[in-house]
N, C-alpha and C positions, 0 to 999 in steps of 0.2 A: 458417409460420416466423416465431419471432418476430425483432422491428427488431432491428437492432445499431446501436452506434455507437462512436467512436475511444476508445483507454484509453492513457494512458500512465503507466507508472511510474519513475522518474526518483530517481537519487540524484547524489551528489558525482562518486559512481566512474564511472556508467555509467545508459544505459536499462536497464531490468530486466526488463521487459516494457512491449509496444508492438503493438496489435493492435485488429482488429476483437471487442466482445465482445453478448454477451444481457442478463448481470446481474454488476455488481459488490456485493459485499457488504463493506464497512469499519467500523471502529469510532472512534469520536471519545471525546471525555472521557466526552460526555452519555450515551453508547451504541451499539449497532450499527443499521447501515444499510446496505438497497440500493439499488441506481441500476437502472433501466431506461431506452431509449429515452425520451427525451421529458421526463426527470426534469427539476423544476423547478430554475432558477440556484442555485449553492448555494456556500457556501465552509466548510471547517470545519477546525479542526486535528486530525489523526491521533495515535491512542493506542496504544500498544506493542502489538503482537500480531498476528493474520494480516488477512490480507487477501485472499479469495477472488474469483476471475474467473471465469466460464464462458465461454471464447470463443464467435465463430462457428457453429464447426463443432462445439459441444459439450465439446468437454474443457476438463476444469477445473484452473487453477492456482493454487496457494495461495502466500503471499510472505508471509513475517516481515519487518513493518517496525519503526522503533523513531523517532516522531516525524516532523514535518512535517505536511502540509499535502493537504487534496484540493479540488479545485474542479471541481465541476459545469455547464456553458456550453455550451447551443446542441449536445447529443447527442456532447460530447467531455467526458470524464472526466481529471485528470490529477491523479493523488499525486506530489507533490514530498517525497520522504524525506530525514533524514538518514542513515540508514542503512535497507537493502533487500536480502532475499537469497531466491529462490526454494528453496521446501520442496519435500517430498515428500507431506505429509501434514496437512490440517489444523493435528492435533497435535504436527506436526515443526514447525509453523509459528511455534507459541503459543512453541516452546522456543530458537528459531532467535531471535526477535525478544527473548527476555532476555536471549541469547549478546550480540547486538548492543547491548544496551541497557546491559550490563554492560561490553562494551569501549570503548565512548564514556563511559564514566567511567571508567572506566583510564583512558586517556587522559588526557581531563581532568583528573586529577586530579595523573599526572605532569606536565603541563605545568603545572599549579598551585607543585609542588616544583622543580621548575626557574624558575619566575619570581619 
């Protein structure tokens, strides 16, 4: 059985997911990456798009995130998002994370016209 270790994923709103997992897989500006057990200290900034877990007990959940932050420490994984929303499907993930990525600039952009 392979190691697990802590994951968190975290936004403004909410945890989004919080668990014991095998492998995370994320993407940063430079590219994608996974974590395993044991993985070396790391810090890197988050690039729009999914972000795969396999827990524990095997199943796998996929999150559209849209910026922020991951850090790797001592067999605890934690992405700090600004915006995070669990998918259904890899490919729900990739479309979920422009959703978001597009309404944080809405956003933005009205509070721009208001200021």
């Amino acid at each position: 059985m392979p190691q697990t270790f802590h994951v968190d994923v975290v936004s403004p709103e909410a945890t989004v997911w919080s668990g014991e997992a095998t492998v995370v897989v994320a993407r940063t500006p430079e590219g994608e990456f996974g974590v395993m057990a044991d993985h070396e200290p790391m810090m890197g900034a988050l690039a729009t798009g999914p972000v795969e877990i396999e827990s524990a007990n095997g199943e796998r959940t996929t999150i559209g995130v849209h910026g922020g932050f991951i850090q790797v420490l001592e067999n605890q994984v934690t992405l700090i998002t600004d915006r995070a929303e669990i998918a259904t499907t890899p490919s729900d993930a990739k479309q979920v994370a422009q959703r978001l990525a597009e309404e944080q600039e809405a956003e933005e952009g009205a509070e721009t016209d208001q200021g």
